[in-house]
PAZAPA-4460 file (N, C-alpha, C; in steps of 0.05 Angstrom, whole numbers, plus 32768, in hexadecimal, padded with zeros to 4 digits):
% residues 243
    n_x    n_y    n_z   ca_x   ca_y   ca_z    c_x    c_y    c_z   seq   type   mol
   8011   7FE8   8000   8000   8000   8000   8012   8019   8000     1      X     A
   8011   802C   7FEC   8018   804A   7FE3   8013   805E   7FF3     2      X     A
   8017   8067   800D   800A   807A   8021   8012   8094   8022     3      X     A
   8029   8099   7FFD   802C   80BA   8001   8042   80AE   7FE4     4      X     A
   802C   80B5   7FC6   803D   80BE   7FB6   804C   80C7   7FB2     5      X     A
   804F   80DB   7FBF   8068   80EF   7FB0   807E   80E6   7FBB     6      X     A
   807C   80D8   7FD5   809E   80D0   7FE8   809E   80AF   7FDA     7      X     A
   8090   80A3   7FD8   808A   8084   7FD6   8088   8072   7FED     8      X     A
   8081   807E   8000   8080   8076   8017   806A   8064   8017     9      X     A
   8076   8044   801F   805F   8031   801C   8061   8020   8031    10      X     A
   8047   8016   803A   8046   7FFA   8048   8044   7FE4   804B    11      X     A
   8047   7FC5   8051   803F   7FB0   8052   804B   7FA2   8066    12      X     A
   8031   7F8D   8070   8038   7F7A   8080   804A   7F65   807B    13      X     A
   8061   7F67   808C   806E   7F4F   808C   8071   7F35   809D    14      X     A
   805D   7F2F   80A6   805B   7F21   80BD   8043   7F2A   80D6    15      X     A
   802E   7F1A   80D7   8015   7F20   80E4   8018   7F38   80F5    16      X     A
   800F   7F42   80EF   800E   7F65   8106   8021   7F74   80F9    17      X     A
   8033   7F66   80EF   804B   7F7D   80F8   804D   7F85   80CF    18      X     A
   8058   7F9F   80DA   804F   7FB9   80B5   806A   7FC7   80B0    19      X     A
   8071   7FBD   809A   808C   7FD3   8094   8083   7FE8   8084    20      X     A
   808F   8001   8092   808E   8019   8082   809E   8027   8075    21      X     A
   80A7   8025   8059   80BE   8025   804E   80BE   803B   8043    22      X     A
   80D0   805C   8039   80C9   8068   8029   80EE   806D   801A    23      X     A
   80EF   806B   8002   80FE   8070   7FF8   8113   808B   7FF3    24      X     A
   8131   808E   7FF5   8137   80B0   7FEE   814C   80AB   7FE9    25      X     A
   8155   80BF   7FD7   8165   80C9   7FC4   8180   80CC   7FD9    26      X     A
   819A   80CA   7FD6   81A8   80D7   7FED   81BD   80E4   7FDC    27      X     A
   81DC   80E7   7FE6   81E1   80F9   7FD2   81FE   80EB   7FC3    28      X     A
   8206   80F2   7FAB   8201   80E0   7F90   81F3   80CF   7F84    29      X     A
   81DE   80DC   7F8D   81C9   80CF   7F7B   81BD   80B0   7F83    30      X     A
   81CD   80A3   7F93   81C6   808C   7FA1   81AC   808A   7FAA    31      X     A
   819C   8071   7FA1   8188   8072   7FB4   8189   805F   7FC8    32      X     A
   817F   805D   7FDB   817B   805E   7FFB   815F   8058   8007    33      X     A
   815D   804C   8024   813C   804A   8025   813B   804D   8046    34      X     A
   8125   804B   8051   8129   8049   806D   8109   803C   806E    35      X     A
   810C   802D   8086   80F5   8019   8094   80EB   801D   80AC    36      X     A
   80D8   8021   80B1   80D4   8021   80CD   80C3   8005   80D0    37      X     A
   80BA   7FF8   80E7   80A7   7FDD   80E5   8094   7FE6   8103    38      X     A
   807B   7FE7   80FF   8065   7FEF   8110   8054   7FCD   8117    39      X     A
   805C   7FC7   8130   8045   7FA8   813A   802B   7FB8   8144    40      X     A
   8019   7FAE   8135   7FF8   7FB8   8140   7FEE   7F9F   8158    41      X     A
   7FF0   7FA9   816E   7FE8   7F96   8181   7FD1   7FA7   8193    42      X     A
   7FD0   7F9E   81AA   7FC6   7FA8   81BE   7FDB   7FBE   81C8    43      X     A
   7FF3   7FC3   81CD   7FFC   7FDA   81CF   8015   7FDE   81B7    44      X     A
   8011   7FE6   81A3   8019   7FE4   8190   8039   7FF7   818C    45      X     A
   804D   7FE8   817D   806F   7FEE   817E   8073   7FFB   8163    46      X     A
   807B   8017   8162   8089   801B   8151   80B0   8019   814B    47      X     A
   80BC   800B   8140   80D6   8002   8144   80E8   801B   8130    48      X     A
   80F3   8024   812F   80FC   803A   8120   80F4   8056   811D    49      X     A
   80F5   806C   8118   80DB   807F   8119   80DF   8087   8100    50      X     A
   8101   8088   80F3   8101   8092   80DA   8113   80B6   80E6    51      X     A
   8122   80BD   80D2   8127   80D7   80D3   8117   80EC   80DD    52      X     A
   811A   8109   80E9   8107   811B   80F4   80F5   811B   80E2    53      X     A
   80FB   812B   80C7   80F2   8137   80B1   80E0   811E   809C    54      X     A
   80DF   810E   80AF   80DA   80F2   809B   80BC   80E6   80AD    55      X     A
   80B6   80F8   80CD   809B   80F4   80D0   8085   80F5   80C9    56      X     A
   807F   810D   80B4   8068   810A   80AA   805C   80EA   809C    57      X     A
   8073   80E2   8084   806E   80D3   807D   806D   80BB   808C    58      X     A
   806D   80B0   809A   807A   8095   80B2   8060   809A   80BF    59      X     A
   8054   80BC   80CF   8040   80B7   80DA   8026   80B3   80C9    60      X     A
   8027   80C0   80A7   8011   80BC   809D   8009   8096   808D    61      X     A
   8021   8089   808B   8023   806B   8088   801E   8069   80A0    62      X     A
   8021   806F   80B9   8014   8059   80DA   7FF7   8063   80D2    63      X     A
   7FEF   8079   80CD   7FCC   807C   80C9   7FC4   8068   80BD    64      X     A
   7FCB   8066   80A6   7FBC   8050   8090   7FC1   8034   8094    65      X     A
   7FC7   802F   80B6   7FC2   8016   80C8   7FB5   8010   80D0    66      X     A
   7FB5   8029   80E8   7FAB   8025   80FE   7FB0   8049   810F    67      X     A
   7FA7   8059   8124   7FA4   806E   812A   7FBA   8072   8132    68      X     A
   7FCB   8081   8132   7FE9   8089   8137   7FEA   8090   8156    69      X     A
   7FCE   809A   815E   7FCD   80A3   8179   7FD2   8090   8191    70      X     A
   7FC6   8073   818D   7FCD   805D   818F   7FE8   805A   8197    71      X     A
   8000   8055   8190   8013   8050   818E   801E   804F   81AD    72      X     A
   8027   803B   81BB   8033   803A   81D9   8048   8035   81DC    73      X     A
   8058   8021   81C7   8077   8032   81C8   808E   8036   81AF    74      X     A
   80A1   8048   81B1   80B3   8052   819D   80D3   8049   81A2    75      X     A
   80D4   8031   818F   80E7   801F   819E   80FD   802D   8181    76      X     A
   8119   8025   818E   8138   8035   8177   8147   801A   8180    77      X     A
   8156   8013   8170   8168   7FFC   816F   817E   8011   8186    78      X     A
   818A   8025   8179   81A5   8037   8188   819D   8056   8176    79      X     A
   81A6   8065   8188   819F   8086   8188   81AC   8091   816C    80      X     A
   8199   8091   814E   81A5   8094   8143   818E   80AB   812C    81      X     A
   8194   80BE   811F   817B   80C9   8117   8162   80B6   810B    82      X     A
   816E   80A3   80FC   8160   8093   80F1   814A   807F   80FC    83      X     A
   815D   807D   811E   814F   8068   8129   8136   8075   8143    84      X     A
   8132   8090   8142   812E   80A4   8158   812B   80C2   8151    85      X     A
   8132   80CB   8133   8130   80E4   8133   8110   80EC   8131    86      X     A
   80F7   80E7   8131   80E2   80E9   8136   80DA   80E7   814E    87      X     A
   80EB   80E2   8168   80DD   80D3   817D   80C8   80EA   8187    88      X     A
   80DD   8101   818A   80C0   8114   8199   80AC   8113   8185    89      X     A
   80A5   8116   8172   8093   811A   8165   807F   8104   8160    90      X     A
   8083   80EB   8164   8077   80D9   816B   806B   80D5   818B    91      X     A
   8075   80E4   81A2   8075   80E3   81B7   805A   8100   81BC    92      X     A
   8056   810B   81A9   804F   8123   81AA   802F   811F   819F    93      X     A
   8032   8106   8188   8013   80F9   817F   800C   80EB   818A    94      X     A
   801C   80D0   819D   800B   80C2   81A6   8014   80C0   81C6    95      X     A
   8009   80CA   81D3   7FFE   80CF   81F1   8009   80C4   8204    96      X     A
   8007   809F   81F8   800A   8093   8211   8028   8085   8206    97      X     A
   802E   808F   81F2   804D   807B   81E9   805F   8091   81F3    98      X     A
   8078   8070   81FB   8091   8071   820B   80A6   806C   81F4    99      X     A
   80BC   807B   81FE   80D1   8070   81EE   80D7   8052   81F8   100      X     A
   80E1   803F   81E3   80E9   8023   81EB   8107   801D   81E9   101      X     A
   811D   8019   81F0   813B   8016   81E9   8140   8003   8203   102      X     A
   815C   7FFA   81FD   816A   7FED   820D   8176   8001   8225   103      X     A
   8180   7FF6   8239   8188   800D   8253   81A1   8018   824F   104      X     A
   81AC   8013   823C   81D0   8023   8239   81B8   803B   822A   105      X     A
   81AC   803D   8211   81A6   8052   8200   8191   805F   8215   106      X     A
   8188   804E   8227   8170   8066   8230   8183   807A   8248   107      X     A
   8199   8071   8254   81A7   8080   8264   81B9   8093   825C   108      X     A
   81C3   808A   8240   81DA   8096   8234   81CF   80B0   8221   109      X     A
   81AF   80B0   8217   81A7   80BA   81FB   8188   80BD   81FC   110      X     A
   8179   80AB   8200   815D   80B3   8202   814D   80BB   8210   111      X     A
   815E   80B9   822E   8148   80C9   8243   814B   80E3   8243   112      X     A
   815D   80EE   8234   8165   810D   8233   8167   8116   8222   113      X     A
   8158   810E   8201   8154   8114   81EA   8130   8116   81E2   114      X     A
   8128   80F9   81F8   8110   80F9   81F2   80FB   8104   820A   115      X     A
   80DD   8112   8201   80CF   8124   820A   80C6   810D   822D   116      X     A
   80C5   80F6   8224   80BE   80DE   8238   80CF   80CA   8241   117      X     A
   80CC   80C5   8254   80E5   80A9   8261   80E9   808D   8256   118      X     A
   80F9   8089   8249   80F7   8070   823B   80F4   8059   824D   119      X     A
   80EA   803D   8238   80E1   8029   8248   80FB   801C   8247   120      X     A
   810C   8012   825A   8122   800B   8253   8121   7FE9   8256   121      X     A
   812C   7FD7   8242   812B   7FBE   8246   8148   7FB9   824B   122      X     A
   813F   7FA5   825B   815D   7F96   8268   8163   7F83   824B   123      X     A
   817A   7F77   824C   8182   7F5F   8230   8178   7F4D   8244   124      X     A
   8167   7F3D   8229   8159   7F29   8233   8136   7F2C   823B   125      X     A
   8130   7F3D   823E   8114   7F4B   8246   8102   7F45   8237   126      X     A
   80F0   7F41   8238   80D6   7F3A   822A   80C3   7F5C   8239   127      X     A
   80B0   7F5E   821A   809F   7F6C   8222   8083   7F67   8212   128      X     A
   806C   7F64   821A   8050   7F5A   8211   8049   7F6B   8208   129      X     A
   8043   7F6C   81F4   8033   7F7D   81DA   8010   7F7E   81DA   130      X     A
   8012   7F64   81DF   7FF1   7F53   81D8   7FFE   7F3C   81CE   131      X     A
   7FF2   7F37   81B9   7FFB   7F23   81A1   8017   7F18   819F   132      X     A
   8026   7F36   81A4   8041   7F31   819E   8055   7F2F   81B7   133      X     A
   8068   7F25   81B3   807B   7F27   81D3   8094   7F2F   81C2   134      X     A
   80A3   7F41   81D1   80BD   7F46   81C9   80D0   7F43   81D6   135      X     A
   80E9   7F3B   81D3   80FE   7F37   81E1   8114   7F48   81D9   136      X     A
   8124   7F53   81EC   8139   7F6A   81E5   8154   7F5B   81E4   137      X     A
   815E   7F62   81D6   8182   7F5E   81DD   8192   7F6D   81DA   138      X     A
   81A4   7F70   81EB   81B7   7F81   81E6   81C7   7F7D   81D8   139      X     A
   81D4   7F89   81C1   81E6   7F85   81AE   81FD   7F9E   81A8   140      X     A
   8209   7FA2   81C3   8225   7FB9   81B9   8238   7FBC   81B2   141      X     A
   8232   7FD1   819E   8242   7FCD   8185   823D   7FB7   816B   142      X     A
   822D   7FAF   8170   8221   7F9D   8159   8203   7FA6   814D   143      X     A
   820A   7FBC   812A   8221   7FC3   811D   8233   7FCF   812C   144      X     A
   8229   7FE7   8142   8232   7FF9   813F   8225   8002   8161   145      X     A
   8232   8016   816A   8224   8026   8181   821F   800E   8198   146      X     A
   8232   801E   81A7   822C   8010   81CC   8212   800F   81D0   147      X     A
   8201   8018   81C9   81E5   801B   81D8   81DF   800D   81C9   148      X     A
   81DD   7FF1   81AF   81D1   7FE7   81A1   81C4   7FD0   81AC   149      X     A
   81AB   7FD2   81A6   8197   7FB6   81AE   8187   7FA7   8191   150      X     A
   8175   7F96   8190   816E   7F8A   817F   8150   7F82   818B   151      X     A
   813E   7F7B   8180   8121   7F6C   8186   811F   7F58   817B   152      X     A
   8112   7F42   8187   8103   7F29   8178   80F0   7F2D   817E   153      X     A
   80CF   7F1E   816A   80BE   7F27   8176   80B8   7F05   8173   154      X     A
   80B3   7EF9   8192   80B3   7EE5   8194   80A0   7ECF   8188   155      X     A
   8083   7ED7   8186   806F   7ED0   8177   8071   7ECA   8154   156      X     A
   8076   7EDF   8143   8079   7ED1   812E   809B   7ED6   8126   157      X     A
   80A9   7ED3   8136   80C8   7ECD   8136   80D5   7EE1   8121   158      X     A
   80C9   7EF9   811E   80D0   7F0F   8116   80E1   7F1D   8123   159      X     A
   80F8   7F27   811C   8117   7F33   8122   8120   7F49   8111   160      X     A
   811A   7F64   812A   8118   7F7C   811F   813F   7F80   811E   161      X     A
   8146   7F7D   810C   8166   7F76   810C   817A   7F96   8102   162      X     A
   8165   7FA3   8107   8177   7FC3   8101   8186   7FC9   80EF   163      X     A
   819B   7FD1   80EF   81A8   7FCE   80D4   81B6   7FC5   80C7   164      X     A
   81B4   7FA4   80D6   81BB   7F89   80C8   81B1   7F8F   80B3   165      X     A
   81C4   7F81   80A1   81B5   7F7C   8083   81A9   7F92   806C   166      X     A
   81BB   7FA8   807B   81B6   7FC3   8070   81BD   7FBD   804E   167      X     A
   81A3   7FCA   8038   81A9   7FCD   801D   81A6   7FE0   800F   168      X     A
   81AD   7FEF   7FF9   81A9   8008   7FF6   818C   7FFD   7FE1   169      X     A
   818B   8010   7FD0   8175   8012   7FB8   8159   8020   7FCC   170      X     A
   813E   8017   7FC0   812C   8022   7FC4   811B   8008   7FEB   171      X     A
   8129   7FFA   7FDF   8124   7FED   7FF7   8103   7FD5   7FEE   172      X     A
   8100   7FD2   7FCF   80EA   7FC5   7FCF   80FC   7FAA   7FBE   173      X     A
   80E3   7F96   7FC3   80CC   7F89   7FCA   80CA   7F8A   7FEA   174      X     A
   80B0   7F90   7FF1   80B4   7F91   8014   80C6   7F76   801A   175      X     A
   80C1   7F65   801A   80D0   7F47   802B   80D1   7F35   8006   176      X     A
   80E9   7F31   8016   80F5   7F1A   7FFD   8100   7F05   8010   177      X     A
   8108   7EED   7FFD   810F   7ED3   8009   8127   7ECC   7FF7   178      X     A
   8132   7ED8   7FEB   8150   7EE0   7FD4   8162   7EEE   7FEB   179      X     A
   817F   7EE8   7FE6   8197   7EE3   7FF3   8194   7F08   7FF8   180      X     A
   8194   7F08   801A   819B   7F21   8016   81B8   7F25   8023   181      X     A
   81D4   7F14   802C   81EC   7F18   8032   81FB   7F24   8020   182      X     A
   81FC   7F21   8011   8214   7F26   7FFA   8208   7F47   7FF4   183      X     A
   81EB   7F49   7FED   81EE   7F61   7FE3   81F4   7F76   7FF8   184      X     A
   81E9   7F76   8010   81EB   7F84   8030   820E   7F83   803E   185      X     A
   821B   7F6B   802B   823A   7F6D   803A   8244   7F7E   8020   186      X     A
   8238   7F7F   8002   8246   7F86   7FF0   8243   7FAA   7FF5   187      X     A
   8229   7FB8   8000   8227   7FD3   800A   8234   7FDD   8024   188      X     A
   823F   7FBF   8037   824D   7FC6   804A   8260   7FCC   8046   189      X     A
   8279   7FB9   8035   8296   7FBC   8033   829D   7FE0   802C   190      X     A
   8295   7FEE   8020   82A0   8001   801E   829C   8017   802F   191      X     A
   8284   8016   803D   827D   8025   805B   8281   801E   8072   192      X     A
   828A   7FFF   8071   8287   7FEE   8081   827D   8004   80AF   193      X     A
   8267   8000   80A6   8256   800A   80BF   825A   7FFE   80D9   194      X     A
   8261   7FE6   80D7   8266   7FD3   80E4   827B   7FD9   80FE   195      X     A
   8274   7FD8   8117   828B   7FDB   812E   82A5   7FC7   812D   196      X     A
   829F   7FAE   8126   82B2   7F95   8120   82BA   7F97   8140   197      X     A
   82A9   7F91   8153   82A4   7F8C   816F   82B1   7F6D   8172   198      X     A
   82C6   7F6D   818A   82CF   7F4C   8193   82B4   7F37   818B   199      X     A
   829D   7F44   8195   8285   7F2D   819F   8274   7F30   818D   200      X     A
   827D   7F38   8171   8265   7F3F   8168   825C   7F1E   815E   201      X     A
   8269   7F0F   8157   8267   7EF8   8149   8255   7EE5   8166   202      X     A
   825F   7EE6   8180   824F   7EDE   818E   8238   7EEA   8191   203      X     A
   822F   7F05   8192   8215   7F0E   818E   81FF   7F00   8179   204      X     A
   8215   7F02   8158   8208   7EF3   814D   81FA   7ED7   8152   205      X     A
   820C   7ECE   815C   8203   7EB0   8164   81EA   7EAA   8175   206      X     A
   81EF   7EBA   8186   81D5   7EBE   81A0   81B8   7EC4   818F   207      X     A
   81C1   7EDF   817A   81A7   7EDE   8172   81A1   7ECA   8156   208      X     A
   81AC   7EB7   8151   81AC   7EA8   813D   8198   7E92   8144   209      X     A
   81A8   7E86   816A   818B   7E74   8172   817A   7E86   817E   210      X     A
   8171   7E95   8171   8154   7E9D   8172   8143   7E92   815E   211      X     A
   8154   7E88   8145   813D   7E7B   8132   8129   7E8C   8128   212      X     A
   8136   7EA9   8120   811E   7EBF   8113   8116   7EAE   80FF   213      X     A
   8109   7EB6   80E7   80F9   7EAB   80D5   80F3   7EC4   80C4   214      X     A
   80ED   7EDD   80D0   80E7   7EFB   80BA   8102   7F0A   80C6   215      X     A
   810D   7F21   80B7   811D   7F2D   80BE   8114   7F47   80C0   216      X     A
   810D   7F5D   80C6   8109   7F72   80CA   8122   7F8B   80C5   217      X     A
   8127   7F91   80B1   813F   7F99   80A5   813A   7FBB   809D   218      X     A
   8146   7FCE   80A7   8144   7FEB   80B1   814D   7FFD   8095   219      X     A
   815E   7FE7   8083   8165   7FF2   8068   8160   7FDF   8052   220      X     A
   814D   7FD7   803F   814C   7FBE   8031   8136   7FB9   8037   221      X     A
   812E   7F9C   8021   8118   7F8C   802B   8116   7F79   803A   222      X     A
   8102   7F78   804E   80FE   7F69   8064   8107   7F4F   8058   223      X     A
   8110   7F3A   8067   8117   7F23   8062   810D   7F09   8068   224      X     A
   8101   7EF3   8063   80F4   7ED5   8070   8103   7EC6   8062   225      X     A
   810B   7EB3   8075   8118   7E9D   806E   8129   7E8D   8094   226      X     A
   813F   7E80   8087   814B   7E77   809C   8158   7E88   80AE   227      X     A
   8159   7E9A   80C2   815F   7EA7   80C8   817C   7EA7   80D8   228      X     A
   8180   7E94   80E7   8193   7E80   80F1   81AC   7E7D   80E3   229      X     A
   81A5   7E7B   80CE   81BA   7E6E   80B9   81C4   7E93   80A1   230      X     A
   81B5   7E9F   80A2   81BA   7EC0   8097   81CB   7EC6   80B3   231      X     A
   81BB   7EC5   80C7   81CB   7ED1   80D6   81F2   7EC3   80E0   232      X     A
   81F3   7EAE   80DE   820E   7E9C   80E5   821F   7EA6   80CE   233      X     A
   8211   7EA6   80B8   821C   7EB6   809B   8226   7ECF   809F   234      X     A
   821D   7EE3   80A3   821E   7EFE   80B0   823E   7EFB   80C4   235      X     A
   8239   7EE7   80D8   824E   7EE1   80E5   826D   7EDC   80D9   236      X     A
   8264   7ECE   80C7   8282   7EC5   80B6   8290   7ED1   80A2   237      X     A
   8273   7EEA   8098   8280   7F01   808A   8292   7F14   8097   238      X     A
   828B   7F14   80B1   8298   7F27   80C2   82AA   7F26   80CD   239      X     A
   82BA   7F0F   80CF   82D3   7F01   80D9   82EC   7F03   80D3   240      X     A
   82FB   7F1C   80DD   830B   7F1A   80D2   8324   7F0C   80BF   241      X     A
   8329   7F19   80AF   8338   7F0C   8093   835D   7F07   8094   242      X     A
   8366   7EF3   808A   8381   7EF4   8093   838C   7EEB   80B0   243      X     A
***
């Protein structure tokens, strides 16, 4: 679904409840680029990303053509980054009863004193009830990138909001594919390479590997289904150092 011609800002479900909102942009040489946010419609319903400041209108007029934006209870960021949080007040400002959501390094270090409300802070390992959905937090620092980095599973349909794992450039469509997305996500890494290259990152990987995702939830690119376990151990061995 098309929820603002002129940006291309579109939606679809990738997994029961849960809606990616994708809108495409230009960046500079001409490169194109995309960004994702993923909204679970539950009984207290998660927005995971917010998207750039300047990038709310569109993000809040795709949550309309859901479900009521006012709604919304919490505003969860992988790590404090515009992309992952630069809307927060302004999301905080529509809907009433939403909290910021992060892990406890970013809510001490970055979001209790950026954002208008006190974040919900999850411990690694935490579960939090949605309704429908349960989520579990992990902490992941420095994996890509930023001490304050956490990750989500959403335990119910084994959906793994994986941040900027698996980052790809272009427009960011087909919403979810089941085609190799390593090679093209390490082939946009090597030359930016975003990546912390953290001692543990390869054990992090691992930890979240037996989680057994099944959808990927991917912040640049198209969402991903398949073996998740086995992308992610992959991920691992790309990263290992060489020589």
């Amino acid at each position: 679904m098309i929820t603002n011609a002129q940006s291309g800002t579109n939606v679809h479900e990738i997994a029961p409840g849960i809606y990616r909102i994708n809108t495409p942009v230009q960046i500079p040489g001409g490169m194109q680029f995309n960004f994702n946010q993923y909204l679970v419609v539950d009984d207290e319903p998660l927005l995971f990303h917010t998207g750039p400041r300047r990038m709310f209108p569109l993000v809040q007029e795709a949550i309309r053509g859901v479900m009521p934006v006012e709604r919304l209870r919490y505003i969860g960021l992988s790590h404090f980054e515009a992309d992952e949080c630069g809307a927060m007040n302004e999301f905080l400002a529509v809907a009433p009863a939403a909290v910021p959501l992060c892990g406890r390094i970013a809510a001490m270090t970055s979001c209790n004193d950026f954002a208008d409300r006190p974040a919900r802070a999850l411990a690694d390992g935490e579960t939090l009830c949605l309704g429908a959905h349960t989520m579990r937090w992990f902490d992941t620092p420095h994996m890509p990138h930023g001490w304050d980095c956490g990750l989500m599973l959403d335990t119910s349909t084994r959906t793994f909001f994986c941040g900027d794992l698996f980052t790809r450039g272009g427009t960011g469509e087909p919403p979810l594919v089941e085609s190799d997305i390593l090679e093209p996500s390490e082939a946009f890494r090597r030359p930016l390479d975003y990546f912390a290259h953290a001692p543990d990152t390869a054990g992090i990987l691992e930890r979240l590997a037996a989680e057994q995702p099944t959808t990927l939830a991917c912040m640049h690119g198209s969402a991903w289904r398949g073996d998740g376990a086995a992308l992610l151990r992959a991920l691992g061995q790309a990263l290992r150092p060489r020589g």
